[in-house]
C-alpha positions in Angstrom: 82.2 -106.1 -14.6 84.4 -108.0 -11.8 82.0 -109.4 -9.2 83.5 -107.4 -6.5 82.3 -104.3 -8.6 78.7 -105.6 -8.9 78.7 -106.4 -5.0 79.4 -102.6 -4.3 77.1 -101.3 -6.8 74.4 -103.4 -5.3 74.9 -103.0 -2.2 74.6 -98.9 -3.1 71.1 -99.7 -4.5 70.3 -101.5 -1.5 71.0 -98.5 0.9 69.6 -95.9 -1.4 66.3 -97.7 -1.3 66.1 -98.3 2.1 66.6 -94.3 3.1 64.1 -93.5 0.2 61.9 -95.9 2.0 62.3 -94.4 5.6 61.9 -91.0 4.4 58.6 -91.9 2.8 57.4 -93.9 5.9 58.4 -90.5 7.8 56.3 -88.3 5.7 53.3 -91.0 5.6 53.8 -90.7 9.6 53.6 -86.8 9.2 50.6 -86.6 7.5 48.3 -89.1 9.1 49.2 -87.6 12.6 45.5 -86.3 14.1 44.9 -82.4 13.6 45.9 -80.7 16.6 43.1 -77.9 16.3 43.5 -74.5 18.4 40.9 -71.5 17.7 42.8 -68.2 18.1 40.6 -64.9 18.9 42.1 -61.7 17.0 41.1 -58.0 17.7 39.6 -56.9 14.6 39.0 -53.2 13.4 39.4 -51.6 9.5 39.1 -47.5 9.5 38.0 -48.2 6.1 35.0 -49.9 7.2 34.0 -47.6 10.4 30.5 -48.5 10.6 31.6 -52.6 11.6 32.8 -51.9 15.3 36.1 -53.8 16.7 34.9 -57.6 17.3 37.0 -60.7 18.1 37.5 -63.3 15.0 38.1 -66.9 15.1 40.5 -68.7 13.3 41.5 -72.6 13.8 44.9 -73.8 13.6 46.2 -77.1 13.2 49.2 -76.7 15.6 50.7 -80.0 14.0 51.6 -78.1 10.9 52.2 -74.7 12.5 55.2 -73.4 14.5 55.5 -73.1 18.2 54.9 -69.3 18.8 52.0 -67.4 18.5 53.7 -64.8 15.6 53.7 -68.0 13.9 50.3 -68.6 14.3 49.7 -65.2 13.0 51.7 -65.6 10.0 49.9 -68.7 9.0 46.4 -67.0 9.5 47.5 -64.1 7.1 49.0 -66.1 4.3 46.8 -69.0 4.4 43.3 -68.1 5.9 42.9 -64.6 5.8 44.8 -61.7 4.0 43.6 -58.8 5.3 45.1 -59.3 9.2 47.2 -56.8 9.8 49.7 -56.8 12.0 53.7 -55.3 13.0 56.5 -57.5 12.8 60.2 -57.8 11.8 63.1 -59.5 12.8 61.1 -63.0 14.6 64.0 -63.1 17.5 62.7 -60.6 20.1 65.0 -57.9 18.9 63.3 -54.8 17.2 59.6 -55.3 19.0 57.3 -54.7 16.4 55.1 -57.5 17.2 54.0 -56.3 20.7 50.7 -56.9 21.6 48.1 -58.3 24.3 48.3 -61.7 24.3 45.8 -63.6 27.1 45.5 -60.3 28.9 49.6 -59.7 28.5 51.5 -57.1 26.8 54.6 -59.4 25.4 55.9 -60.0 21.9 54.4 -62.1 19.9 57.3 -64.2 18.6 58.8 -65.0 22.2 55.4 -66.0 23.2 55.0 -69.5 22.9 51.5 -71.1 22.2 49.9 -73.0 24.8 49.3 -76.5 24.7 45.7 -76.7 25.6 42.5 -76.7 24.6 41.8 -73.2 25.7 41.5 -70.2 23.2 44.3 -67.7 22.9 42.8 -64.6 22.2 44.9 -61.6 21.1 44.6 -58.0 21.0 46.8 -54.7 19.9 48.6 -53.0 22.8 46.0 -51.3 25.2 45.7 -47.5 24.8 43.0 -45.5 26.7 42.4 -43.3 29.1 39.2 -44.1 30.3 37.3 -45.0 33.6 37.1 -48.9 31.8 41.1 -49.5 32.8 40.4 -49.9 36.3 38.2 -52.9 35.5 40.9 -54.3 33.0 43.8 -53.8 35.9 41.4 -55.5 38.2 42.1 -58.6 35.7 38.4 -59.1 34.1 39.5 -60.4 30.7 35.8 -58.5 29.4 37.3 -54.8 30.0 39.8 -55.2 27.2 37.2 -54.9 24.6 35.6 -52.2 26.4 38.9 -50.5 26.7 40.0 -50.6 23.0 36.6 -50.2 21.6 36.6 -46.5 23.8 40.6 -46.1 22.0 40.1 -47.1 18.5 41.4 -43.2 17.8 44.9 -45.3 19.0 44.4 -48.3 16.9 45.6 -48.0 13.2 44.0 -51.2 12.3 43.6 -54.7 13.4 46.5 -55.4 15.8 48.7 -52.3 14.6 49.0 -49.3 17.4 49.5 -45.6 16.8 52.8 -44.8 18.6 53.1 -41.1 17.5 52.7 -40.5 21.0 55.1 -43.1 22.4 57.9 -41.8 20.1 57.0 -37.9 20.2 58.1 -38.5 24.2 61.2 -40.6 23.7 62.2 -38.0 21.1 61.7 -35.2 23.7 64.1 -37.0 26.5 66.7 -36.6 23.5 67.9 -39.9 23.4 71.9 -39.6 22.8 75.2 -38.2 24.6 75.7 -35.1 25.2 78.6 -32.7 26.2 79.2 -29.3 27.4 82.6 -29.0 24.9 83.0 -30.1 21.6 84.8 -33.6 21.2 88.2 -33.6 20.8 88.5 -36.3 18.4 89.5 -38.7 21.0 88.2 -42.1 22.4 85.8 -41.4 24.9 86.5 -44.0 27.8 84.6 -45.5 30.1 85.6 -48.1 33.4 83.8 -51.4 33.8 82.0 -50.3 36.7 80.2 -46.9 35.0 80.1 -49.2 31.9 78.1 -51.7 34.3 75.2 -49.4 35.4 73.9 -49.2 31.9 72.9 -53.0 32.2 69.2 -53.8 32.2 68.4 -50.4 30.5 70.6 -49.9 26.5 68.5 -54.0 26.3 64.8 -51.7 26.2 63.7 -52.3 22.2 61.2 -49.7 23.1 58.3 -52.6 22.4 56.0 -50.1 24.7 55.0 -52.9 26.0 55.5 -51.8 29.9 53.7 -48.2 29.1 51.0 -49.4 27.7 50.7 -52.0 30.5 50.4 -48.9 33.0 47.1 -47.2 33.9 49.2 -44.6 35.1 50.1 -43.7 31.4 46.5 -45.0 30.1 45.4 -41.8 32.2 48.2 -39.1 31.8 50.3 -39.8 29.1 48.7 -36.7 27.4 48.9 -34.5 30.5 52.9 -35.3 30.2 53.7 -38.5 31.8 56.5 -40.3 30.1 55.6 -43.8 30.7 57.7 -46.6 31.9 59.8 -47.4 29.1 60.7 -43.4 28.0 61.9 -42.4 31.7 64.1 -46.1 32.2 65.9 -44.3 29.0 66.1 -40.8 30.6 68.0 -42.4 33.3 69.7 -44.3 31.0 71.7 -41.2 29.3 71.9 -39.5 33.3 73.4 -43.1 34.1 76.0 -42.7 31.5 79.4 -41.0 32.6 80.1 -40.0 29.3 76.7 -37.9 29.2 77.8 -34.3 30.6 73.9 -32.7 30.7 72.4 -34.0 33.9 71.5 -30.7 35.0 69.7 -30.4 32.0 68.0 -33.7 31.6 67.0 -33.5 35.5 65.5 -30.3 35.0 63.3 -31.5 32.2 61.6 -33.7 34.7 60.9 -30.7 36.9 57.1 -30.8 36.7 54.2 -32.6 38.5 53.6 -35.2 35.5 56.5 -36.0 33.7 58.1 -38.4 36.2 55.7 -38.5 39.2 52.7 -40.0 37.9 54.3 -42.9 38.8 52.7 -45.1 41.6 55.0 -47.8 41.4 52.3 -50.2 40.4 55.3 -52.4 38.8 52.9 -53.4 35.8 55.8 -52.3 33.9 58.3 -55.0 35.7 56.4 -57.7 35.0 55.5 -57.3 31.4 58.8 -56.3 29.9 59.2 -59.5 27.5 63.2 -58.8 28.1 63.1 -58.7 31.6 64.4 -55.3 32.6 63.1 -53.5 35.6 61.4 -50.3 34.8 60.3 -49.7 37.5 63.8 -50.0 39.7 64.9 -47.2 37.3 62.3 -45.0 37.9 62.9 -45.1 41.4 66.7 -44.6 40.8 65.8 -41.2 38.8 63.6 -40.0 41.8 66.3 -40.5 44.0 68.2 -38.5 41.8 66.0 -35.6 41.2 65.4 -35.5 45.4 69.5 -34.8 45.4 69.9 -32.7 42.2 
C-alpha cells in the first residue's frame, strides 16, 4: 500500500471515530438530563364497571422524553402506563378532530394543544355534555363544576375521554349537508366567481370537532328541544352561502321554529373555543339576518 493510500484510509478511521464518539457523548447527554416530571389529571369512567363513579386519575410524565402536545402525552400514558385509557384520535395534525376534549377548562384538540411548561397539573376531561342546572357554575369558570357536570351526563360519555355524538351528527344530518338544485345537472361544470367562491371562507375549514357546541350552555340546555348548536347552523349557512346551492327557501324554512336557530344568545363561547379559528358565532348572526329578510 502507497503511503498516500494509508494517509487516506487513516484519516477515514480518524473521522469515523470521532462522529461515533459525538454521537455517544450526545446520547450520554440525553440520558442524564434531570426528569422533567408533569402529573396529568384524566376523566375516568368504564360502563363496564358502573358501580366506580367518574374520578380524576394521575399519571406523571417525564416531559424530557415525551413530545410537546398534550395527544402526545396521552399516547405515552396508554402505551406505556396504562392500557385501558381510552380516548378518539386520528390524523395528529388538527385535521379530522377526533381528539376533542376539555383540556384546563377548554374545549380544543388535543394534538394542537401544546403542554404547558410548568409545574401546574393539566387536567383533562371528554367534551362537556349536560343539561343541568351545574353549567351555570362551570360557565361562571369554577374549574369544580366540570366534574359535577359530567358526573350528572355520563348517559353522554362512552367511556373515559370518548363522547356520544349520535346527537351532534343526527342534527348535522338533518340540515342535509350537500348542494342542492331545483333541476337536474346538466352534465356541465358548475361555476362559481371568486367573490361567491370567497364567502364560504371561515366556514367548509369546520372539522365538526363539536368543540364550539359543546362549549355552549345554550345547547347544554336545548339541544334536545331542537337547538342545532354552533357548529351545525355555521354549516347551514354554509350551503345558503353557496351560489351553487338552489334550496334556500327550503333550508330557511327549516329554521322556522322557536329552537332551531334562536336559542342562540350570542354568548360567543363558540368563537373562542374553535381550535381553527372560525367565527361561529358571526355566521349565526349572518343566518338571522337572513331568515328576518327571507
Amino acid at each position: 500500500m502507497s503511503l498516500s493510500m494509508f494517509s487516506s484510509v487513516a484519516k477515514r478511521s480518524l473521522q469515523s471515530t470521532s462522529r461515533a464518539t459525538r454521537t455517544l457523548a450526545t446520547a450520554a447527554s440525553s440520558s442524564d438530563k434531570p426528569a422533567q416530571l408533569k402529573t396529568f389529571q384524566i376523566y375516568r369512567w368504564n360502563p363496564d364497571q358502573p358501580a366506580e363513579k367518574p374520578h380524576l386519575q394521575s399519571y406523571q410524565i417525564d416531559m424530557s422524553k415525551c413530545g410537546p402536545m398534550v395527544l402526545d402525552a396521552i399516547l405515552k400514558i396508554k402505551n406505556e402506563l396504562d392500557p385501558t385509557l381510552t380516548f378518539r384520535r386520528s390524523c395528529r395534525e388538527g385535521i379530522c378532530g377526533s381528539c376533542a376534549m376539555n383540556i384546563d377548562g377548554v374545549n380544543t384538540l388535543a394534538c394542537l394543544k401544546r403542554i404547558e411548561k410548568d409545574n401546574k397539573d393539566m387536567k383533562i376531561y371528554p367534551l362537556p355534555h349536560s343539561q343541568s342546572i351545574d353549567s351555570v357554575i362551570y360557565a361562571a369558570g369554577r374549574a369544580v363544576s366540570l366534574m359535577i357536570l359530567l358526573r350528572r351526563a355520563t348517559v353522554y360519555i362512552i367511556k373515559d375521554l370518548v363522547p356520544d355524538m349520535t346527537q351532534f351528527y343526527k342534527q348535522y344530518k338533518a340540515i342535509e349537508p350537500f348542494l342542492q338544485a331545483e333541476k337536474p345537472a346538466d352534465g356541465k361544470e358548475h361555476l362559481q366567481s371568486r367573490e361567491d367562491r370567497k364567502k364560504l371562507d371561515g366556514m367548509y375549514e369546520c372539522i365538526l370537532c363539536a368543540c364550539c357546541s359543546t362549549s355552549c350552555p345554550s345547547y347544554w340546555w336545548n339541544q334536545d328541544a331542537g337547538y342545532l348548536g354552533p357548529a351545525v347552523l355555521m354549516q347551514a349557512y354554509r350551503w345558503i352561502a353557496d351560489s351553487r346551492d338552489q334550496m334556500t327557501s327550503k333550508r330557511l324554512e327549516k329554521l322556522q321554529n322557536p329552537f332551531s336557530l334562536y336559542r342562540c344568545h350570542t354568548i360567543f363561547n363558540c368563537t373562542k373555543t374553535c381550535p381553527k379559528g372560525l367565527n361561529p358565532a358571526k355566521a349565526i348572526a349572518a343566518l338571522k339576518q337572513e331568515m328576518s329578510t327571507a
